[in-house]
RODO-2510 file (C-alpha; in nm, 4 decimals, decimal comma):
residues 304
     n   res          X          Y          Z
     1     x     0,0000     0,0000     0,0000
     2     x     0,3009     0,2817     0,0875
     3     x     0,4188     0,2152    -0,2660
     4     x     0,0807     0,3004    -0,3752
     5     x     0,0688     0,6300    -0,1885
     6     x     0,4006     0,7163    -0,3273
     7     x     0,2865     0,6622    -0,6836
     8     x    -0,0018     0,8908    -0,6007
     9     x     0,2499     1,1524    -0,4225
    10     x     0,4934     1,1610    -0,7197
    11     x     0,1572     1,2249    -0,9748
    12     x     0,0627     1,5025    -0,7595
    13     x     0,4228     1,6322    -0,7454
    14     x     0,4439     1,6494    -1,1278
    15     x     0,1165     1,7491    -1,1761
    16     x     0,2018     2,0820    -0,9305
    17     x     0,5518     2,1551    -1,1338
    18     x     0,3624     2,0942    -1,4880
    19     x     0,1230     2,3549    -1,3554
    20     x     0,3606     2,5712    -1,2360
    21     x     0,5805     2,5780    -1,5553
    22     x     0,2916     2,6506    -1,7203
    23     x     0,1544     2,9153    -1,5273
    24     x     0,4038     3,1082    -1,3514
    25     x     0,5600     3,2580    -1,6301
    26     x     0,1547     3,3930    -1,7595
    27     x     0,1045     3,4775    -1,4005
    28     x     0,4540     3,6828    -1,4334
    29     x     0,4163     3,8215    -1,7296
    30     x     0,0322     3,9406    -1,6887
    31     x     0,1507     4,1239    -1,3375
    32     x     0,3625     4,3568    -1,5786
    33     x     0,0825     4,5087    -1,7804
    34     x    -0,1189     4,8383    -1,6284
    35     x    -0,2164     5,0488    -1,8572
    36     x    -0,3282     5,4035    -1,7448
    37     x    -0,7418     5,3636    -1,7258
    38     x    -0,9217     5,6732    -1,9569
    39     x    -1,1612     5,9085    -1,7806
    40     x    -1,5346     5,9224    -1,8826
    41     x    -1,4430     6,2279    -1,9868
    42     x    -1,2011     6,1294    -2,1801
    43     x    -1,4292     5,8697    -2,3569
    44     x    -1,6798     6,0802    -2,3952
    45     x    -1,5046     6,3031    -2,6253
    46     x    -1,5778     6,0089    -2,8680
    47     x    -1,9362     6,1367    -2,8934
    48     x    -1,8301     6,4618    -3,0749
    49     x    -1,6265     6,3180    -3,3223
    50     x    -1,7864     6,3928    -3,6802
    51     x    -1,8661     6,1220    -3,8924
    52     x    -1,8753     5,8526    -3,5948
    53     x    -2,0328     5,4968    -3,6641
    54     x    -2,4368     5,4880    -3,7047
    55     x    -2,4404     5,1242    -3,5794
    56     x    -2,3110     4,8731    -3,3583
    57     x    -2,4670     4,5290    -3,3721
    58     x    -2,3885     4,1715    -3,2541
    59     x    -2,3626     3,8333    -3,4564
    60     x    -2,4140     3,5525    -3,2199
    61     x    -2,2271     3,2234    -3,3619
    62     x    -2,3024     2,9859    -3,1041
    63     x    -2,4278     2,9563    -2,7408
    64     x    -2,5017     2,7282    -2,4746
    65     x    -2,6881     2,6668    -2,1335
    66     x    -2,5000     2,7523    -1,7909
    67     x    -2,6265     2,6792    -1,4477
    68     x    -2,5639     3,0684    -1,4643
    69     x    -2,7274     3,1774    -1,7339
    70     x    -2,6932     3,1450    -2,1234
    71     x    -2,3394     3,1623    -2,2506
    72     x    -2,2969     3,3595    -2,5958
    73     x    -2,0012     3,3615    -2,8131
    74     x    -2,1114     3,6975    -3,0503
    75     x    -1,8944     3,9261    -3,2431
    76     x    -1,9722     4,3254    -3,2594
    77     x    -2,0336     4,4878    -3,6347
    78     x    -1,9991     4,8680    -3,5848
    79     x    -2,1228     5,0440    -3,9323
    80     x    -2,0541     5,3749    -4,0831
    81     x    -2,2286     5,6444    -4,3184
    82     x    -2,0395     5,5173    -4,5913
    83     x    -2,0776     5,1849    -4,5472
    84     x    -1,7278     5,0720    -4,4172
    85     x    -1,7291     4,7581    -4,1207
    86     x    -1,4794     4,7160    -3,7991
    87     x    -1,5547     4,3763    -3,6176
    88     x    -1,4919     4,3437    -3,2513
    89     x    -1,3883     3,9743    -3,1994
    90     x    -1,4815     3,6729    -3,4533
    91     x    -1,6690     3,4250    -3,2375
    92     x    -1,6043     3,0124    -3,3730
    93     x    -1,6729     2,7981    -3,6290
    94     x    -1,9229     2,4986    -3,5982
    95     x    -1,6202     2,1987    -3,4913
    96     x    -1,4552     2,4619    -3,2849
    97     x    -1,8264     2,5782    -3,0961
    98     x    -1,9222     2,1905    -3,0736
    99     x    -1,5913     2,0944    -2,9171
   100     x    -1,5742     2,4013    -2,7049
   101     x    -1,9203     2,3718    -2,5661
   102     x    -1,8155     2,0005    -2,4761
   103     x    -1,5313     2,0932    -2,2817
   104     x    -1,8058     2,3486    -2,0594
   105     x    -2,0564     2,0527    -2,0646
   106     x    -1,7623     1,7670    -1,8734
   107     x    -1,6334     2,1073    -1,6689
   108     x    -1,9157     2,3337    -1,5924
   109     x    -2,1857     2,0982    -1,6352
   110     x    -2,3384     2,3246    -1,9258
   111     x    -2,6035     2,2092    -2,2031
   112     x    -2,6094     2,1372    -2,5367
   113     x    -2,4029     2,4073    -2,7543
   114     x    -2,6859     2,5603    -3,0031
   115     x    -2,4359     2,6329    -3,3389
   116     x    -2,5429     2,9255    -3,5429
   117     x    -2,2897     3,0003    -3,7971
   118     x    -1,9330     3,2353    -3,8730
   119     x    -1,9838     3,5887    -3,9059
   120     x    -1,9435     3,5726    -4,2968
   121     x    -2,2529     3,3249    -4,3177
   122     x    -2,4553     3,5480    -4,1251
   123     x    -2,3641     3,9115    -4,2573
   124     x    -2,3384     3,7420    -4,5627
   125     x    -2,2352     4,0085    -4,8605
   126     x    -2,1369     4,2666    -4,5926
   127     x    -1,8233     4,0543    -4,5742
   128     x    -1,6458     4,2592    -4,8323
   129     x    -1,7337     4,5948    -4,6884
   130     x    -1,5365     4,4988    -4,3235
   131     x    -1,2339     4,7433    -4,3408
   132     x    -1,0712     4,6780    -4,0137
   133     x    -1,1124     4,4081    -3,7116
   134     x    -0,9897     4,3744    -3,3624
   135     x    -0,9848     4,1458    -3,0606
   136     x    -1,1108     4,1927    -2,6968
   137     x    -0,8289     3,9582    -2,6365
   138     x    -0,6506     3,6411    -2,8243
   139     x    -0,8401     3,3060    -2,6085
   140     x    -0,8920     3,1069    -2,9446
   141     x    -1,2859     3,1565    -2,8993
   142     x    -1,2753     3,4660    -2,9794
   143     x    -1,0287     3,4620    -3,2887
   144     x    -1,1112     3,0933    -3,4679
   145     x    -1,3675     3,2736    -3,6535
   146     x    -1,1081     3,4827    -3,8526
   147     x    -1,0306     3,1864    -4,0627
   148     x    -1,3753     3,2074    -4,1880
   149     x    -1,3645     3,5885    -4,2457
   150     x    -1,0249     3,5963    -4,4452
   151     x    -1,2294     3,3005    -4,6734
   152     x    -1,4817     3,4875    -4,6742
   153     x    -1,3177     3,7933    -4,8774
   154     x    -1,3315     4,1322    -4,6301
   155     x    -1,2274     4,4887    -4,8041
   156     x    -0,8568     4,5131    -4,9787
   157     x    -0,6535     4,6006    -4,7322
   158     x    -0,8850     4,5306    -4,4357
   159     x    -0,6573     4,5555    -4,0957
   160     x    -0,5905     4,4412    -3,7596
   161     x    -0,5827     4,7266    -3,4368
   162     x    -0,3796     4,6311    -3,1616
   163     x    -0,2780     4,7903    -2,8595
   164     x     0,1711     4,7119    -2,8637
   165     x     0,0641     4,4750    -2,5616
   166     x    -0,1648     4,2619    -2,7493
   167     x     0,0233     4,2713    -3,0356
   168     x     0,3773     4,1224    -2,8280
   169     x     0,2256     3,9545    -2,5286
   170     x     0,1175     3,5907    -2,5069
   171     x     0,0516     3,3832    -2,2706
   172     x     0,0003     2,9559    -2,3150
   173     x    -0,3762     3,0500    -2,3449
   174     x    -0,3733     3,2955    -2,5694
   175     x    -0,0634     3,1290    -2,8214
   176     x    -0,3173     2,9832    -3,0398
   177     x    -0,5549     3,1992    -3,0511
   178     x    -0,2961     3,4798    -3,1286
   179     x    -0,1114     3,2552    -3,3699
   180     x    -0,4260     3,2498    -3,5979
   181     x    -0,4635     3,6233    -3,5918
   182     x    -0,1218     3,6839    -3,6647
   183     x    -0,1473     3,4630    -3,9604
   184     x    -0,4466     3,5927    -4,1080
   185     x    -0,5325     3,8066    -4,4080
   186     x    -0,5377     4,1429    -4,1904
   187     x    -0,2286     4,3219    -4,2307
   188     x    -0,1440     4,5004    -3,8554
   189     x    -0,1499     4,8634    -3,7462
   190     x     0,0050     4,9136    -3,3942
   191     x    -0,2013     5,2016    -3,2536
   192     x     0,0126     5,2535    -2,8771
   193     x     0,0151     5,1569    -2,5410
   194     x    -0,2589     5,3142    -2,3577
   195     x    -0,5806     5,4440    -2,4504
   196     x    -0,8772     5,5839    -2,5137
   197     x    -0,6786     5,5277    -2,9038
   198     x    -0,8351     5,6080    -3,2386
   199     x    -0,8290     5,4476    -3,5115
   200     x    -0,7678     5,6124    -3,8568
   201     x    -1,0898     5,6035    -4,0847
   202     x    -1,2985     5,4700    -3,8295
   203     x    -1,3979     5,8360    -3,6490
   204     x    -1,6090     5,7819    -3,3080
   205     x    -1,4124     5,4579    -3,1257
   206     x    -1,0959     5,3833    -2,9599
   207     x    -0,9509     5,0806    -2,8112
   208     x    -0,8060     5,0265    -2,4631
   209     x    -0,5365     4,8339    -2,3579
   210     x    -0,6986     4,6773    -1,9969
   211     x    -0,4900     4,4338    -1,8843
   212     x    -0,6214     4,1779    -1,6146
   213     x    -0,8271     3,8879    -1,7944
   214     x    -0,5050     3,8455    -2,0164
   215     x    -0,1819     4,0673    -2,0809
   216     x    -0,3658     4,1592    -2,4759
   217     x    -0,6803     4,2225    -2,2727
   218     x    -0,8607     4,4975    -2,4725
   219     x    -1,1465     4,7191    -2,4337
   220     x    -1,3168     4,8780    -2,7628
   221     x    -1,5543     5,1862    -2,7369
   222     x    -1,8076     5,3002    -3,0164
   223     x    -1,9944     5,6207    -2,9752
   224     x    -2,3531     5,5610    -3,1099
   225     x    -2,6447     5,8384    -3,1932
   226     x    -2,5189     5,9999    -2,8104
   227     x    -2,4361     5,6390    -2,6268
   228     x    -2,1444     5,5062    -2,5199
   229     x    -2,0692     5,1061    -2,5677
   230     x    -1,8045     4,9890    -2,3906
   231     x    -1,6891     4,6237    -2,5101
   232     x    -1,5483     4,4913    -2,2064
   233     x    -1,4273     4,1174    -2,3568
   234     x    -1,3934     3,8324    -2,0490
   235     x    -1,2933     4,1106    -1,7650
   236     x    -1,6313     3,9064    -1,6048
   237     x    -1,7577     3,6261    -1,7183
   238     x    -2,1517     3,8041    -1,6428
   239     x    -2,3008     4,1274    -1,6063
   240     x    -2,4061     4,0849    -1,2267
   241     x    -2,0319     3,9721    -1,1683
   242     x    -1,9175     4,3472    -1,3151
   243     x    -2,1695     4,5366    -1,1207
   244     x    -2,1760     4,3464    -0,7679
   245     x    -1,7410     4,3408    -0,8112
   246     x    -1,7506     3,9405    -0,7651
   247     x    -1,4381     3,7305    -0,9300
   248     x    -1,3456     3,4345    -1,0707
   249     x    -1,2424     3,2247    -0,8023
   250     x    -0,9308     3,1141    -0,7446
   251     x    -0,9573     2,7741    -0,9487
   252     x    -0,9946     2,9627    -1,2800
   253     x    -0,8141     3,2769    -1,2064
   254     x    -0,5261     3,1147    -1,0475
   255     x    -0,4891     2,7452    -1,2216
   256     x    -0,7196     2,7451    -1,5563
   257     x    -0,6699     3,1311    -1,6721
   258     x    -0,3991     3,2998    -1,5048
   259     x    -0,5674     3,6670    -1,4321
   260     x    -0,4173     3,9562    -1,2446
   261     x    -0,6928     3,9181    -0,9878
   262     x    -0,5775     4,2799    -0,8370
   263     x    -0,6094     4,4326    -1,1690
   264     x    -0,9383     4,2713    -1,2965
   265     x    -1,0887     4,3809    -0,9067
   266     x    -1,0011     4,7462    -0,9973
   267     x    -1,1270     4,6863    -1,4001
   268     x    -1,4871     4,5891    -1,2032
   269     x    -1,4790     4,9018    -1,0025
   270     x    -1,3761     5,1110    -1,2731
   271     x    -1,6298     4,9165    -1,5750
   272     x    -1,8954     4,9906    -1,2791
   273     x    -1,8420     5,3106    -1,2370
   274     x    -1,8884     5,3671    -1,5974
   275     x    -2,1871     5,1866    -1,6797
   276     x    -2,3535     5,3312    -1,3892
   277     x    -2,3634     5,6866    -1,6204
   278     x    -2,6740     5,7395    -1,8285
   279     x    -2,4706     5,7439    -2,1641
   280     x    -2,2209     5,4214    -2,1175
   281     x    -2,3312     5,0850    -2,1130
   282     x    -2,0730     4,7836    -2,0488
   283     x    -2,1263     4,5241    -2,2756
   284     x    -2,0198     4,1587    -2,1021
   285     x    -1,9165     3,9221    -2,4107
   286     x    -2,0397     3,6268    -2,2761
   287     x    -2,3225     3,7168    -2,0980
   288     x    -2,6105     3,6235    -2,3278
   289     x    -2,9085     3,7120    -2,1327
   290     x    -2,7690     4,0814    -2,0472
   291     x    -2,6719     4,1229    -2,3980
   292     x    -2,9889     4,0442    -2,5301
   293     x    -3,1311     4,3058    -2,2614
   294     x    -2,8773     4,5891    -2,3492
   295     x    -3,0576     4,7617    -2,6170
   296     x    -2,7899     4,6696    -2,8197
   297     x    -2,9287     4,5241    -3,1651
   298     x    -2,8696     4,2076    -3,2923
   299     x    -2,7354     4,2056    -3,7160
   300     x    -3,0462     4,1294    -3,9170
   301     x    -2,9796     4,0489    -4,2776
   302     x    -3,1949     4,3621    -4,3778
   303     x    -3,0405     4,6268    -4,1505
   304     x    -2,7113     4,7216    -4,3164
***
């Protein structure tokens, strides 16, 4: 039996160090990135800039039952007056939603995954008019669906915004997922290291380097007819998290996705204080239900 034991011992010994190796260095590296947080102020000055977007809708490509709601894997079309695209994230394709949703199913005990298509299936001939994309952050659920867009055909000379610490940092989560954005069809614009930052052509919405969920943890903002959406990626996994300043525990934050658990605890008190304005809403990316109650439209085939 004490041979047994040790057996046991030595598999929890390696399983610790393979952990650690793993996760130390993300944990390290993650600690090192705090970008300066914008002002509402400073965000609002969005809201004046001429020629800003006249849309911003979502494309849901798969979801799936949670004890804790409905978990959505969208991406975020902003439009403007002369018909030019950005996309905010690029959800999965149907293997990738299918095997994703059965990893939540064994760990999270989570329901059938419901598949509903890549963005270019859904926006259809829109497709060509998407002039420039970027990512929340680089977890491969939220870039696998770029695959599909560069097959897809978007504009000539369509491009990828990254903050510098998106575009250098990655992490063992976010290698794959960043790998497959790096590869694609978009050719890259670095636009800095802290935000609120513009992006050329696309007057009335900035990016934010945030830190916290990942090190290339982003935030994108799109001033809308006087409103303020704030894409807040995976900083919480639901709305009620964000506005009641609850984490992740320390089984995902620590072990499954190394966060910056001071960081993403001041991200929630700063994402709270902004959505608590009249103008700014924080949009959750994975919170289905609260997206669906945002106001936020969903892309019809007849609205753009």
């Amino acid at each position: 039996m004490r041979w047994v034991m040790r057996i046991v011992g030595l598999l929890l010994l390696l399983a610790v160090i393979a952990i650690a190796v793993r996760d130390v260095p993300a944990h390290l590296q993650i600690r090192r990135v705090h970008p300066r947080l914008p002002s509402a102020a400073e965000l609002r000055a969005l809201l004046a800039a001429p020629g800003g977007p006249r849309s911003l809708r979502w494309v849901l490509t798969s979801s799936q039952p949670l004890a804790r709601g409905n978990l959505g894997h969208p991406a975020f079309v902003a439009a403007w007056p002369d018909g030019s695209l950005f996309e905010v994230d690029a959800g999965m394709d149907a293997a990738q939603a299918v095997a994703f949703g059965s990893m939540l199913k064994w760990m999270a005990g989570g329901g059938e995954p419901t598949v509903l298509g890549t963005v270019p299936q859904q926006i259809g001939p829109a497709v060509a008019r998407l002039r420039g994309i970027g990512f929340t952050h680089l977890h491969i659920d939220h870039t696998q669906g770029v695959s599909a867009l560069c097959a897809a055909g978007p504009a000539k000379g369509a491009r990828l915004y990254q903050g510098r610490p998106q575009a250098t940092l990655r992490d063992p989560n976010t290698q794959e997922g960043g790998a497959l954005v790096d590869g694609s069809c978009f050719e890259r614009t670095v636009v800095g290291d802290e935000g609120p930052l513009p992006i050329e052509g696309f007057p009335g919405m900035a990016l934010v380097p945030l830190g916290g969920h990942t090190a290339c943890s982003t935030l994108f903002a799109f001033a809308v007819d006087g409103h303020l959406w704030l894409l807040s990626g995976d900083t919480t996994n639901t709305r009620e998290d964000l506005l009641t300043n609850t984490g992740k525990g320390f089984l995902y934050s620590g072990l499954l996705v190394p966060e910056d658990t001071a960081r993403t605890d001041e991200l929630r008190r700063y994402l709270a204080a902004l959505d608590a304005e009249d103008d700014i809403t924080v949009v959750v990316s994975h919170d289905l239900d609260a997206l669906r109650a945002s106001g936020l439209p969903e892309w019809k085939a007849d609205a753009e």
